[in-house]
Each structure stands twice: as C-alpha cells, then as structure tokens.
C-alpha positions as semicolon CSV with decimal commas, in nm:
position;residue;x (nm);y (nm);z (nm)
1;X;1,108;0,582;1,642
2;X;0,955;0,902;1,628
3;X;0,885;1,072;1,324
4;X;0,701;1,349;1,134
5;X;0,512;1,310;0,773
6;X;0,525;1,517;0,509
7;X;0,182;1,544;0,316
8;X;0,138;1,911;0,199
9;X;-0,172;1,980;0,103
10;X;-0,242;1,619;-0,002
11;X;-0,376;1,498;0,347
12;X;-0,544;1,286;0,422
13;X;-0,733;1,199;0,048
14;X;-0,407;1,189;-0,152
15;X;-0,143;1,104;0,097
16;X;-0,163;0,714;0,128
17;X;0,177;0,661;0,260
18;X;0,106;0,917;0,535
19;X;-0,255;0,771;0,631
20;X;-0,065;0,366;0,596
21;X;0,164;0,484;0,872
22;X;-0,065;0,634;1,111
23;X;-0,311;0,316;1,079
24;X;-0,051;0,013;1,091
25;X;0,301;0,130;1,154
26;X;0,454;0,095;1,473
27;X;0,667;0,431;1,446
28;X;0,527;0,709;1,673
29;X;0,398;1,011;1,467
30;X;0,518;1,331;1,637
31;X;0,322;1,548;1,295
32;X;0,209;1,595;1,006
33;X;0,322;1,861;0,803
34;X;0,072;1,993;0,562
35;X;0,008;2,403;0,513
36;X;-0,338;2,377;0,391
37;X;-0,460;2,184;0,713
38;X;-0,199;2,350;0,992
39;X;-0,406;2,406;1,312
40;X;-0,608;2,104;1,264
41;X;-0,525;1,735;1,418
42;X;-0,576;1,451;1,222
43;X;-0,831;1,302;1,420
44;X;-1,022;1,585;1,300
45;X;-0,994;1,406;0,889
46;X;-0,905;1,018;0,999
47;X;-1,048;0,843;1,287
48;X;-0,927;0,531;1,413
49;X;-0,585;0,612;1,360
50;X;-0,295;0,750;1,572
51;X;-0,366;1,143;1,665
52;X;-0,099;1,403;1,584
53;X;-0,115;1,783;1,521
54;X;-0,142;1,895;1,166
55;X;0,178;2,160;1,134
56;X;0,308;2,408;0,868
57;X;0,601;2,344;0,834
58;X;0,949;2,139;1,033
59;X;0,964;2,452;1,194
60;X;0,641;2,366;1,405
61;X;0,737;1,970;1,429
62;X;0,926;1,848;1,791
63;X;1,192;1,645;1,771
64;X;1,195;1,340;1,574
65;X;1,458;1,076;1,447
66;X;1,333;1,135;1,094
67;X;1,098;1,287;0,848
68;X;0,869;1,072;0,612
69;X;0,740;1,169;0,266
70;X;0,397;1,094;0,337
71;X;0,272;1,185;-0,045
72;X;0,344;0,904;-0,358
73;X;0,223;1,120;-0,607
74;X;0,145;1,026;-0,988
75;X;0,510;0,911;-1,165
76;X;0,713;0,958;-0,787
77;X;0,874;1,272;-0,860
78;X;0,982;1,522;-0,592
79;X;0,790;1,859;-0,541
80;X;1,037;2,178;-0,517
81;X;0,776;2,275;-0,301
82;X;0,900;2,007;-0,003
83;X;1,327;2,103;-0,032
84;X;1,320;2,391;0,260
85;X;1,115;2,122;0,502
86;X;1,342;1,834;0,397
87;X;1,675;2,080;0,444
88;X;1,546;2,165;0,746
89;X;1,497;1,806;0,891
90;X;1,834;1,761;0,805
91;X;2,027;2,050;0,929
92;X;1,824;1,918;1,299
93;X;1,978;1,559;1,225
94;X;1,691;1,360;1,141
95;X;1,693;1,110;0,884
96;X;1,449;1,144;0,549
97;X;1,258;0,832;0,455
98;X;1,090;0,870;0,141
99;X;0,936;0,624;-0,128
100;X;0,988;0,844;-0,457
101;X;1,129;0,730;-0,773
102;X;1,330;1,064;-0,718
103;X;1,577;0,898;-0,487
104;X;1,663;1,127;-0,223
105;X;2,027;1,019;-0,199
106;X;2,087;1,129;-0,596
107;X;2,001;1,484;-0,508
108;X;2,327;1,662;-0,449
109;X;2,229;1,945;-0,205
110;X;2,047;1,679;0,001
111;X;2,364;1,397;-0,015
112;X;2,590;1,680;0,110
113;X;2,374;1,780;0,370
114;X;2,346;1,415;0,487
115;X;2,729;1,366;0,521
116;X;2,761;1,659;0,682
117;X;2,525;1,614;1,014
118;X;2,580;1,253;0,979
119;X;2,191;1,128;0,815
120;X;2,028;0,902;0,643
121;X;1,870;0,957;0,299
122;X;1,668;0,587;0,291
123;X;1,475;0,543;-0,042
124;X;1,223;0,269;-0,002
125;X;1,204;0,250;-0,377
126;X;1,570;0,140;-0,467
127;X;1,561;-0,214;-0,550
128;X;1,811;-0,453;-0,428
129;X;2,127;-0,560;-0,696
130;X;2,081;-0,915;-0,690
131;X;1,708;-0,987;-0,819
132;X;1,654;-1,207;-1,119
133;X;1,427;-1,342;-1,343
134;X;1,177;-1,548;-1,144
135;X;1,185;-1,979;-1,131
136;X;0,807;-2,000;-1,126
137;X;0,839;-2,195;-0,757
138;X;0,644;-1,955;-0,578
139;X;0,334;-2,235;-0,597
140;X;0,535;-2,449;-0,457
141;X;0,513;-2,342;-0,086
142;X;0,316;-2,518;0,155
143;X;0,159;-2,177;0,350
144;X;-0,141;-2,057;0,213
145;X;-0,093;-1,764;-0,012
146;X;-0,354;-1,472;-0,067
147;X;-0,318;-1,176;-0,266
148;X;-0,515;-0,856;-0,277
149;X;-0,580;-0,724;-0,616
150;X;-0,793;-0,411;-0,740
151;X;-1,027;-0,239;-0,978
152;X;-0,804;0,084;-1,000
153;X;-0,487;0,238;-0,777
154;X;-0,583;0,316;-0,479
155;X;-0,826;0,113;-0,427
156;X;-0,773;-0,062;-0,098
157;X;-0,517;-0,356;-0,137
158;X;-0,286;-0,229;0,104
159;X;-0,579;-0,171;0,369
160;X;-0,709;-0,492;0,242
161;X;-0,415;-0,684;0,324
162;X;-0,365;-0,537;0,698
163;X;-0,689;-0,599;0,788
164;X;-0,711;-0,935;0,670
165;X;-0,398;-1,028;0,839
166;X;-0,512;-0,873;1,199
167;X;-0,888;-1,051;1,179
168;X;-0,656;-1,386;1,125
169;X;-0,427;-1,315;1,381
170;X;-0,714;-1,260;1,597
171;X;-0,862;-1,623;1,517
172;X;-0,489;-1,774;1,613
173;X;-0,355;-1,788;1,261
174;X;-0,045;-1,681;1,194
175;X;-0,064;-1,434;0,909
176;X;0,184;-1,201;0,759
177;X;0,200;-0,932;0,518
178;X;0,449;-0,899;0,206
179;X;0,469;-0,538;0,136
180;X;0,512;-0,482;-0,240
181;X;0,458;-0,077;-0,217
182;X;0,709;0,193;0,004
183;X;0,400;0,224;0,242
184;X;0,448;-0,141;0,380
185;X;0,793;-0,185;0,303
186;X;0,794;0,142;0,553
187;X;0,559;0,003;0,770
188;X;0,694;-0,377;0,765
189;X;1,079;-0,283;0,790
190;X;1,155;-0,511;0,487
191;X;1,028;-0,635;0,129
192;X;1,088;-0,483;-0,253
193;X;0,927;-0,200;-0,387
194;X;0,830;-0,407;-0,703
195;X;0,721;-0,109;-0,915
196;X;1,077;0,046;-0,898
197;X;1,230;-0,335;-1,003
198;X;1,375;-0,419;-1,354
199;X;1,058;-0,532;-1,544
200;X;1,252;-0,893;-1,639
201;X;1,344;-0,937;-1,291
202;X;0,933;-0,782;-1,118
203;X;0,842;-1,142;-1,099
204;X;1,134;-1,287;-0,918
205;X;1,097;-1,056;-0,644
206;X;0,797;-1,102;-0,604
207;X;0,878;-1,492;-0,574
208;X;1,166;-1,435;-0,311
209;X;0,918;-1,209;-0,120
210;X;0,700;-1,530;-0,064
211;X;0,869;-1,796;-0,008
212;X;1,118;-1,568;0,265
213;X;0,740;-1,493;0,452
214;X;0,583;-1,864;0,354
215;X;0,937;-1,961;0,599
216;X;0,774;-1,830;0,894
217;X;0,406;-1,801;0,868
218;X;0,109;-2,021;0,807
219;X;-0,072;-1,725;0,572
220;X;0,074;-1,510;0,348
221;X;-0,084;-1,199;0,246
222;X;0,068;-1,036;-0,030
223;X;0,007;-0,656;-0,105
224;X;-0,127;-0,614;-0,497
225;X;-0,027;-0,307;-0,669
226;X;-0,155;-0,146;-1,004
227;X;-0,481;-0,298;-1,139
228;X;-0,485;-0,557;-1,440
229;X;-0,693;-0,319;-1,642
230;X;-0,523;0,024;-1,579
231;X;-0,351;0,214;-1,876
232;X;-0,012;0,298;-1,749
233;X;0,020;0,011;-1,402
234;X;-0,065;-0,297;-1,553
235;X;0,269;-0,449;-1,588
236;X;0,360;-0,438;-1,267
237;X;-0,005;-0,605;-1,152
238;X;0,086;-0,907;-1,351
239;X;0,458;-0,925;-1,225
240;X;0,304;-0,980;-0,881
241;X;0,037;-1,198;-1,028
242;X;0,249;-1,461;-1,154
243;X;0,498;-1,378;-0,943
244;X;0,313;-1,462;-0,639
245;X;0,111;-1,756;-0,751
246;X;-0,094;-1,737;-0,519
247;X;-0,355;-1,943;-0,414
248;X;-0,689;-1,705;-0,395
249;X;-0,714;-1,379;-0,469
250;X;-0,939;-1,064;-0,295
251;X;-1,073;-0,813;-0,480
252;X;-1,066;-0,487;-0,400
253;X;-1,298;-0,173;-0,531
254;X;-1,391;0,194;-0,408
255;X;-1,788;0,251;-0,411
256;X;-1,933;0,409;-0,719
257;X;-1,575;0,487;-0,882
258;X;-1,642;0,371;-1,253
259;X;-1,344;0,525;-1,433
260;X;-0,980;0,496;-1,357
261;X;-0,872;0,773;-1,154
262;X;-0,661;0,982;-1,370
263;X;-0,764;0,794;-1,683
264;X;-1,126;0,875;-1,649
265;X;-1,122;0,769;-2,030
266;X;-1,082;0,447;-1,925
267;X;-1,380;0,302;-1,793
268;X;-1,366;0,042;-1,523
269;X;-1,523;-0,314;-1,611
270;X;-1,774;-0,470;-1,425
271;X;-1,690;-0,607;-1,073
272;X;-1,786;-0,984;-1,204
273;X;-1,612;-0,915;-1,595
274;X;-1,268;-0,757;-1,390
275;X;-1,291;-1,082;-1,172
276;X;-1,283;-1,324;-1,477
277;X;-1,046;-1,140;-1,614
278;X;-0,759;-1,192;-1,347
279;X;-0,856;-1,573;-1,281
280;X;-0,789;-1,600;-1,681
281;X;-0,411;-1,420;-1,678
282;X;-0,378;-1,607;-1,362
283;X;-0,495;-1,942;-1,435
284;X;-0,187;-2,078;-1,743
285;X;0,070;-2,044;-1,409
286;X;-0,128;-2,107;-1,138
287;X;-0,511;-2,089;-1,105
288;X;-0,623;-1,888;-0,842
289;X;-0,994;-1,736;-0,806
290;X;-1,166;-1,441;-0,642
291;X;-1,279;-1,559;-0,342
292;X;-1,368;-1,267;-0,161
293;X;-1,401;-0,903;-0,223
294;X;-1,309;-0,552;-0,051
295;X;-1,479;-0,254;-0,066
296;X;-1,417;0,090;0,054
297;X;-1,715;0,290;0,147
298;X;-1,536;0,593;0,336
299;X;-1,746;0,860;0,036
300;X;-2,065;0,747;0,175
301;X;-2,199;0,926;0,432
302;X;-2,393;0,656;0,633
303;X;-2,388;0,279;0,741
304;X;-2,689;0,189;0,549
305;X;-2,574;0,309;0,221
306;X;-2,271;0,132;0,280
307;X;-2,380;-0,179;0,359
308;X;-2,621;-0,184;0,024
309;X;-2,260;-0,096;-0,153
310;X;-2,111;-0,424;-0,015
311;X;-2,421;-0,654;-0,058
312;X;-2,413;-0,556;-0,411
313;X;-2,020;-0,556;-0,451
314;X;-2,078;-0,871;-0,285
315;X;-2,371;-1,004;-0,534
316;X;-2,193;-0,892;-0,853
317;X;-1,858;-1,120;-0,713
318;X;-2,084;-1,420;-0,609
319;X;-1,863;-1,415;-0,281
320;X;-1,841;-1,236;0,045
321;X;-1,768;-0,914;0,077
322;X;-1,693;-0,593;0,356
323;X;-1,554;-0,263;0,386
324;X;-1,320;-0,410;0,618
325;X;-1,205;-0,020;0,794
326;X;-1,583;0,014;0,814
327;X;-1,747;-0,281;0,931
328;X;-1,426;-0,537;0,968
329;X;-1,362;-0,864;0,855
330;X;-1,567;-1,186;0,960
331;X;-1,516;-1,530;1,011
332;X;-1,686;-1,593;0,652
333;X;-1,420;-1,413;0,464
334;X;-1,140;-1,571;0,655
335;X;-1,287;-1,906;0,571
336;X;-1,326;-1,821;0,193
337;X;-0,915;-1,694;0,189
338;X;-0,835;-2,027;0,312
C-alpha cells in the first residue's frame, strides 16, 4: 500500500507514529507532509529508515491509497490545522488512517466526504465491543512472554520491542510483536489500542492479545505503554502489566532525561529504584524481573558518549544493556529475555 504521513511541523522529534512506519512497516511511504521541513527528505533528519520527500501539503503528495496521521499528540485530539490536507486526501479517494482519540469517522464533514468518494475513515484507537474484564490466564501460556516497559512516554518500548524481535528472528526464534499503541497496531495490521479500552476491561485485552500471538509464536514481545511512575499514564502501564503477565520485563530509558516530559515536576526515579518498583506491582500476579535494559542515545552526538550512557544504564540495572537503533541487540540480551 502506498501512503503519505501527516506530521506537520512535528517531524521527526514529535511524530512517533510517522518515524514507527518508516522504520518497521511494510506500507510504502510515497511523503511526508510537514510545512516546516517541505524541501527536505527525511533521510536528511532519520537515517536508517525508508527515504521519502518532505512535502507541504497533499497538494505536493503522488498518489497514494491513503493518508496517515503521523502525529499522536498529548490527549489525541485533532489539530484544525490538518482538515484542508485530510479533505483533500479524500476528495482524491484515499483512505485516512489515523490513531487519535478524535475518531475520524465521528467528524461529520469528514463521514460525508467518505460516503461520498467511497473511503475509509479507519481509527486505530476504537476498541473492539466484546472485551471484558481479564481471567488472569495470561501466565498460563507456554511461549515465552517479554514485555518492554519505560521510565517515561516515549521512551523506546515500541523501538525496543521491534528490535528485539528482529535480533531473535535473526538467531531462528520465532518472535512476534503485540502492538498495544496505533503505531504497531498500524504497523502489525491487528491488536487493541489498550489506552483507548474501558479501564475494567484494559487488562483483558491485553490477555487476549497474548495468548492469540503465544498460538503461533515461540516469543512474545509485548509493546509497554505509559510508564508506572508517570502522573497522568500510569493506569494504563499496569493494565498491560498484569494483563500480560509476562515473564521478564526490559526496561527502557532516554539518556540524561530526568523529569517526565511534560511533567517536568515530576522527577524520574532512579534507573535501579524504577526497576524495583515494577517487579513489586508485578510480582502479587505474576513475578517477572528486569532482565535487560534499553536505552536511547540518539541526543548524543558521538559513539563514545553513548556507549558510557549504556554501561552506566547498564551498571545502575545490574543487567545488560544497548541502544539497540544505535549499536543493536546481542546474543547476551537475547539470552537474558529468555
């Protein structure tokens, strides 16, 4: 499928769902739409993911089969600022793909458009009817189950979980990912947006996520959301905590963030205290410790520096530790998961 994203003036830093697509989907990214870069491509901001021109607007983008709201900002609303390049895909036919808690489909201008040149409004975030409270058999399942967890949002767990599910693959294991978040629910074609679910019911879809993958795969890799410790996420960190049950967890930080981002009131616990801390509200359903750690180095401006971040990421954890974008993920880390 090719497709354009939208990230105005948010790309590359604040557009995660745009920069998740270009580095693991399989769709093939036609643009990106973002006025304050236009003229640029983003090889010239991210490397090591697919190249596209930066554009204006859908006026500059080639054809597509539909446009993707590359941008999940702070409480999922809609900018007013994105309606002309989202009317626009439409009126050309393309579908809009977006993973707001402003459903597309609820927004009458866009619902009539749809009908009338026969598109698709898909929101990632609406939850399926059926979910329900969860049976606590997640443990249960014979597969190996991982899941990434973090200091702060946006901090890596997504990234996390790709990578360590392509250095398995790579050693003959067969690894999958359970997307949790619209960027891998875009990416993997299925899963639950688990920050959109009923609260009573967060847990239970987390459980059906697992044991569907644990079906089919050897190791299961689910994708955290939230962080334990953060001021308005927490709940839904938990849900997928017990939810999960998983069997290890990896930890995942930025390099020298100390605050929560938005909450810089809020200061961020020490990597070995924030450890502790989810092996405790794991441990009374299933016990689960930190058995490796992620760390994402991209602010630092050479190797050296960020290997001395992940040696002492790495020493404050007492386990192994990588920037796995950076440097990848070795043998060590897959042996620790497992």
């Amino acid at each position: 499928m090719d497709i354009a994203l939208l990230a105005h003036e948010q790309f590359p830093e604040r557009a995660k769902t745009a920069v998740g697509v270009l580095r693991y989907g399989d769709q093939r990214v036609r643009a990106v739409i973002d006025r304050a870069n236009a003229g640029d491509r983003v090889a010239d901001h991210v490397t090591d993911v697919q190249d596209a021109p930066i554009v204006e607007s859908m006026a500059d983008v080639p054809d597509i089969d539909a446009l993707v709201i590359g941008i999940a900002p702070i409480g999922g609303g809609f900018e007013e600022s994105w309606r002309a390049d989202v009317r626009s895909a439409i009126e050309r036919g393309c579908d809009v793909i977006a993973g707001l808690h402003s459903f597309l489909a609820d927004d009458e201008e866009f619902a009539r458009l749809a009908a009338e040149y026969d598109c698709e409004l898909r929101d990632l975030r609406r939850p399926p009817d059926d979910l329900t409270v969860a049976d606590g058999t997640a443990g249960d399942v014979d597969p190996t189950v991982v899941l990434t967890v973090g200091t702060d949002c946006s901090s890596g767990k997504m990234t996390a979980s790709y990578e360590l599910r392509d250095a398995a693959r790579e050693q003959g294991i067969d690894a999958a990912v359970v997307p949790t978040g619209q960027t891998g629910v875009l990416v993997e074609g299925w899963g639950i947006v688990v920050d959109r679910v009923i609260a009573d019911f967060a847990a239970g879809a987390v459980e059906r996520l697992v044991e569907r993958a644990t079906l089919d795969h050897d190791l299961v890799i689910v994708e955290g959301q939230g962080a334990l410790a953060h001021p308005a996420y927490s709940g839904v960190t938990t849900s997928i905590l017990h939810g999960a049950q998983p069997d290890s967890l990896v930890l995942c930080h930025v390099a020298g963030r100390t605050a929560v981002h938005g909450y810089e009131a809020t200061a961020i616990p020490p990597v070995d205290e924030y450890a502790d801390l989810y092996e405790r509200v794991a441990a009374p359903v299933r016990e689960a410790g930190v058995v490796a750690g992620m760390i994402n180095t991209q602010s630092l401006a050479d190797d050296a520096a960020a290997r001395e971040a992940i040696e002492e990421y790495a020493a404050g954890l007492g386990v192994p530790a990588t920037d796995p974008v950076r440097f990848g993920v070795d043998e060590g880390i897959l042996e620790a998961i497992q």
